[in-house]
C-alpha positions as CSV (number, residue, x, y, z in Angstrom):
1,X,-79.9,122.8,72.1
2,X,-78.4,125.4,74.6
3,X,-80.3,125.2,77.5
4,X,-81.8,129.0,77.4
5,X,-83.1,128.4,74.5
6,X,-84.6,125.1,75.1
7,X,-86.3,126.8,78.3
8,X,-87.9,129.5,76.0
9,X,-89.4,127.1,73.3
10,X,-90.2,124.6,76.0
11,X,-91.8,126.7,79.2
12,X,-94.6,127.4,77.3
13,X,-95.6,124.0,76.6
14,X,-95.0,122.4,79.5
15,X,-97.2,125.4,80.8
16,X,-100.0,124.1,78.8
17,X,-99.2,120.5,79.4
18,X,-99.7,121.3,83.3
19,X,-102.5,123.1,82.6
20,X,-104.6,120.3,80.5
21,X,-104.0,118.2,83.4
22,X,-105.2,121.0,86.0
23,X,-108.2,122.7,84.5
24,X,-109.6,124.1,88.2
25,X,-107.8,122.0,90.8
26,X,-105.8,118.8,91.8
27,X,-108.4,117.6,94.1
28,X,-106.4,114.7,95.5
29,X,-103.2,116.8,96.4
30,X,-105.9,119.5,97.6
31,X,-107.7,116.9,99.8
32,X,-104.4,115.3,101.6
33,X,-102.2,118.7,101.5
34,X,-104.5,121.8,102.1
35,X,-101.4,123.9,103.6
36,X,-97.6,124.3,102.1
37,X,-95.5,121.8,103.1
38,X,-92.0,121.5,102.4
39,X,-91.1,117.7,100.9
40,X,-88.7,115.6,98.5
41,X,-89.2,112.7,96.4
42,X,-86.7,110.8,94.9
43,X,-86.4,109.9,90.8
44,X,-85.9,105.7,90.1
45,X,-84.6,104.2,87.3
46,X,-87.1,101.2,86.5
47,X,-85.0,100.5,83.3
48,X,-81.6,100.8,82.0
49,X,-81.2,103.3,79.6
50,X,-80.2,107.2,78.8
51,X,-81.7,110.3,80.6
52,X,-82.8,112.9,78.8
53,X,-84.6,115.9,79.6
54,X,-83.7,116.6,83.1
55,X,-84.4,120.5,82.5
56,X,-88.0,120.4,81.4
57,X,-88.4,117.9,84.4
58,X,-87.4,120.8,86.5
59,X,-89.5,122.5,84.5
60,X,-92.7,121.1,85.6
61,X,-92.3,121.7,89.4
62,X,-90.5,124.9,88.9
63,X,-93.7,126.7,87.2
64,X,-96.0,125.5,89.7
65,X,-93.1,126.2,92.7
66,X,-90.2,128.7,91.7
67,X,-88.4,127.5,94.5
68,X,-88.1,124.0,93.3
69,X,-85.0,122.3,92.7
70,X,-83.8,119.1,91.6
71,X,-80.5,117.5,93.1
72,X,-79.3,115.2,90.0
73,X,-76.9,112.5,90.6
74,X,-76.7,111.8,86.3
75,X,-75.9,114.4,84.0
76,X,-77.9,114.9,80.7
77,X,-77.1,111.8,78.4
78,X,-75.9,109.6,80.9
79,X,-76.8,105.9,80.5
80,X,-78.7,105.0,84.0
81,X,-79.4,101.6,85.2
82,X,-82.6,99.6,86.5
83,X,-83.1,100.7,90.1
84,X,-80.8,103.5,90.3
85,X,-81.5,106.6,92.1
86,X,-81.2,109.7,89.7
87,X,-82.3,112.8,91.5
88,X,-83.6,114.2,94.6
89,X,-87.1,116.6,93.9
90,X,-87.2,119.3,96.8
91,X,-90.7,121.8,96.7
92,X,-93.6,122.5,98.4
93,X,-95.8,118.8,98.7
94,X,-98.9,120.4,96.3
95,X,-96.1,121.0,93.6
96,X,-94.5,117.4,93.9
97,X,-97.8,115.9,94.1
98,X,-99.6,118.3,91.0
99,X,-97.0,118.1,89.0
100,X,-95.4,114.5,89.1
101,X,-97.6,113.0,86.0
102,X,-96.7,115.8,83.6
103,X,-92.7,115.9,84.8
104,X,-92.3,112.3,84.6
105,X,-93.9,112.4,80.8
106,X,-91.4,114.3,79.8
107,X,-89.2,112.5,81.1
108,X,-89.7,109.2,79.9
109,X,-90.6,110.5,76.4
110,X,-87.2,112.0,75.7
111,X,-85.3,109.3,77.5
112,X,-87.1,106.9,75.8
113,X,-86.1,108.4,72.4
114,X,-82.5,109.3,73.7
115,X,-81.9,105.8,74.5
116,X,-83.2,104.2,70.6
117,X,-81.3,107.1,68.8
118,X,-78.3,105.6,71.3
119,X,-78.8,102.3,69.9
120,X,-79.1,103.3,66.5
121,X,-76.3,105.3,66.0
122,X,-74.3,103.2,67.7
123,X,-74.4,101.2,64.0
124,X,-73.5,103.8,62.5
125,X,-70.1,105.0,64.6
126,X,-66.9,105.5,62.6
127,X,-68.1,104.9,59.4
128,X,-68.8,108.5,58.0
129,X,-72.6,108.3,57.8
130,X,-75.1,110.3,59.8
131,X,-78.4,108.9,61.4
132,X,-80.9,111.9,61.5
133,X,-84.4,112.4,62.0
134,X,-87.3,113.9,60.5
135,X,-90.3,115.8,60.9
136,X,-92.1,112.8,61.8
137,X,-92.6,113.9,65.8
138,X,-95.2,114.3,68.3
139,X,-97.3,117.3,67.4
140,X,-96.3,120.0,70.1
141,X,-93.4,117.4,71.1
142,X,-90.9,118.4,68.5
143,X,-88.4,120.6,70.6
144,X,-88.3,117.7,73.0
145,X,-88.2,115.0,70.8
146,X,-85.3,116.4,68.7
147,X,-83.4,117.2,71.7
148,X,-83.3,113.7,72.8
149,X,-82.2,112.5,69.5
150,X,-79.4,114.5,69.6
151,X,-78.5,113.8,73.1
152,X,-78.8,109.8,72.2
153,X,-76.2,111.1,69.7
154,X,-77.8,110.9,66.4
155,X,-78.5,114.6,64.7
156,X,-81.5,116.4,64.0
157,X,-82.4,117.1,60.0
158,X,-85.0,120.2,59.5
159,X,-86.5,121.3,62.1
160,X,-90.1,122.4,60.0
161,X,-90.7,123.8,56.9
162,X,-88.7,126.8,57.2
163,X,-85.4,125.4,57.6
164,X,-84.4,124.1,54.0
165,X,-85.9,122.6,50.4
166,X,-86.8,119.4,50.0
167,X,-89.0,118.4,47.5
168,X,-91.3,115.3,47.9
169,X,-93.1,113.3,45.5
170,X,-96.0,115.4,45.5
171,X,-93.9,118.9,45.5
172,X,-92.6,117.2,42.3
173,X,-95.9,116.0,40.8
174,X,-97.1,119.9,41.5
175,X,-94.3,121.5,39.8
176,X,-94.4,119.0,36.7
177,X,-91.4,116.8,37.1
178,X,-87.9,117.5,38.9
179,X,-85.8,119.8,37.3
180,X,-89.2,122.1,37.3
181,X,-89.2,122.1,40.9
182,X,-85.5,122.5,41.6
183,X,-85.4,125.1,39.1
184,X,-88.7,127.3,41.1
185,X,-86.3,126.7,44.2
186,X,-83.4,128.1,43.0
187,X,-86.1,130.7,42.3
188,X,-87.7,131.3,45.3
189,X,-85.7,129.8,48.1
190,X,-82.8,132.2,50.1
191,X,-79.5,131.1,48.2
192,X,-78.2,129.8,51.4
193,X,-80.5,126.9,51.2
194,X,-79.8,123.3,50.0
195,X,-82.2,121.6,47.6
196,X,-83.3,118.4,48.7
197,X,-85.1,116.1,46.2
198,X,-86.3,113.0,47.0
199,X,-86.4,110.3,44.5
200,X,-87.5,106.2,44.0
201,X,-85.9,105.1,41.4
202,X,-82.6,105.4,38.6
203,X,-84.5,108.0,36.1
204,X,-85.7,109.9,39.0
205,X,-82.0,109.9,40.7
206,X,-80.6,110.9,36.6
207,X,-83.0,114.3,36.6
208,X,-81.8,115.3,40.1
209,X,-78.1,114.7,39.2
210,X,-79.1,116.6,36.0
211,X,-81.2,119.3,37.6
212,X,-78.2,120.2,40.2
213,X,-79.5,118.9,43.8
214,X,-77.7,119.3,46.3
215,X,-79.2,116.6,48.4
216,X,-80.7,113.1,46.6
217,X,-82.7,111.0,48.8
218,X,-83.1,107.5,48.0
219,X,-86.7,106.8,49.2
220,X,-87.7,103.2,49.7
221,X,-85.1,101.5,47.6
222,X,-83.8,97.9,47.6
223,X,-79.8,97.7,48.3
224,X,-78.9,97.1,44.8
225,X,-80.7,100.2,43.3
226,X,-79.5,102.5,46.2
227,X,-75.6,101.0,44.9
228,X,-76.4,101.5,41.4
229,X,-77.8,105.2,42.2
230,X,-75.1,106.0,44.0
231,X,-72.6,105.3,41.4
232,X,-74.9,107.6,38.9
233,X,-74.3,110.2,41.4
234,X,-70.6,109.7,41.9
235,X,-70.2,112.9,44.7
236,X,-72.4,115.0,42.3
237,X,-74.4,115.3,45.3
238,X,-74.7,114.3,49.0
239,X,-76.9,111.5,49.3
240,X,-79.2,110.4,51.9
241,X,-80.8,107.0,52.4
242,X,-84.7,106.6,54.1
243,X,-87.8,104.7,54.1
244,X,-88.8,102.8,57.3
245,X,-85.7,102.1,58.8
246,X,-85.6,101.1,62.5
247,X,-83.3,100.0,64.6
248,X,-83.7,96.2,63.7
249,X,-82.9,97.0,59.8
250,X,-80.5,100.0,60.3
251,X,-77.3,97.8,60.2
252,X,-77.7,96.9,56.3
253,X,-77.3,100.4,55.4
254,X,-73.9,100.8,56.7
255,X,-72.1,99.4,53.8
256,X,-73.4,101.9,51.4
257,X,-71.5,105.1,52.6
258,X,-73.9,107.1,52.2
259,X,-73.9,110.8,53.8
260,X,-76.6,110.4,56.1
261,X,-79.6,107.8,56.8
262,X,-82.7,109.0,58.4
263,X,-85.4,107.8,60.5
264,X,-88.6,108.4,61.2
265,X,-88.8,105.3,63.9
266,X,-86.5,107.7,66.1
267,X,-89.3,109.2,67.0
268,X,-92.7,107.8,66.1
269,X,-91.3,104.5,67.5
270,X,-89.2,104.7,70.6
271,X,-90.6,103.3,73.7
272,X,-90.4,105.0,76.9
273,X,-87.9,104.5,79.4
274,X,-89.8,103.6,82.7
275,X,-89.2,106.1,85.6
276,X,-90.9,106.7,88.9
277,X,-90.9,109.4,91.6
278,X,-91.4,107.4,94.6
279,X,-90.9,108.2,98.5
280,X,-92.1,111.3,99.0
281,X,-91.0,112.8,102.7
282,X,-92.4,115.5,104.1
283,X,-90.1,118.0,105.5
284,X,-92.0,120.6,107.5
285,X,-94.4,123.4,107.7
286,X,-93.8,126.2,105.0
């Protein structure tokens, strides 16, 4: 996302973030730092792995200190080792101090998913297929979450509800079968939008073909269906492969060719890559 833009979705809720964690004051910070001081604290790697989010980082400390600024040594995506120094953190003490929990949250959330969607598309390289991921995110957390996918190099399907059709089991069951609800998209939905239908099994993969999808998701099928419903697609219509895949099962999907497999576990599932702000220094007297 360009970087403007990720500010103006993102300021916001890192506001709020700061603000659940400060409802009147810090009374630690308050109680060791009752005047400005300059300081610095320096970022450690505690794992090896890819940083993400450096921005919002800044974020944090800028909104409680506009004069904060953080001297990176990594760039954005960079993969970052166990004990290595990343940045330099330079702001008034209180600001260091007050913000450090909610900066380093960040942080580690969208490294931690930068560095899974790293592994998992890593399968994936060269071989025409696209790992994406869903809507499955943190509430509040999407804008970060689906920036760090897509700086671990996987890409980012919708982003909510307003982006595109697709039409679920249950949107299917409301309409009264498939070619019902494609046809009430066609209907409805701007012309520019694909219709995405998602189906579990070979009668439910004939309708869509039938019905004109544009997108066929094979939802929770064994390997030989998903071949055999590919072959009753035959380029009719992209085709994307999901159901609880992770980064342990991701590699048997590669053989199928499919246009894109997504993943839920990209975000729901990554760990956190362990960080730490540690040495704070005290500079001087503001």
């Amino acid at each position: 996302m360009n970087p403007i833009t990720l500010r103006l979705q993102a300021e916001p809720l890192v506001r709020m973030a700061l603000q659940e964690d400060i409802t009147s004051e810090d009374v630690s910070t308050a109680s060791v730092m009752p005047q400005a001081a300059r300081g610095e604290v320096r970022l450690i790697a505690k794992q090896d792995g890819v940083i993400c989010g450096l921005d919002v980082f800044a974020l944090a400390f800028q909104l409680l200190d506009p004069t904060a600024r953080v001297r990176a040594s990594v760039a954005e995506g960079d993969e970052v080792a166990s004990g290595q120094e990343l940045a330099i953190v330079e702001a008034d003490v209180r600001a260091l101090l007050s913000a450090e929990r909610v900066a380093l949250n960040y942080l580690q959330r969208m490294s931690g998913i930068a560095t899974y969607a790293r592994r998992m598309s890593a399968l994936f390289a060269g071989t025409g297929t696209q790992l994406v991921d869903t809507r499955k995110t943190t509430p509040n957390m999407r804008v970060f979450e689906k920036e760090a996918v897509r700086v671990g190099g996987a890409g980012n399907h919708r982003y909510n509800l307003s982006d595109g059709v697709m039409l679920k089991d249950n949107h299917i069951d409301a309409a009264g079968g498939i070619a019902a609800a494609i046809a009430a998209a066609r209907t409805h939905a701007p012309f520019v939008r694909k219709v995405e239908v998602e189906v579990e099994n070979l009668d439910m993969v004939r309708e869509a073909v039938d019905a004109g999808a544009d997108i066929i998701m094979l939802d929770n099928m064994d390997h030989e269906t998903m071949r055999q419903a590919i072959e009753l697609i035959d380029g009719r219509a992209e085709v994307e492969v999901s159901g609880n895949v992770t980064a342990e099962n991701a590699a048997a999907l590669v053989d199928l060719g499919v246009d894109y497999v997504s993943s839920g576990a990209l975000t729901h599932s990554a760990p956190i890559l362990d960080l730490s702000l540690k040495h704070l220094r005290v500079l001087g007297q503001v």
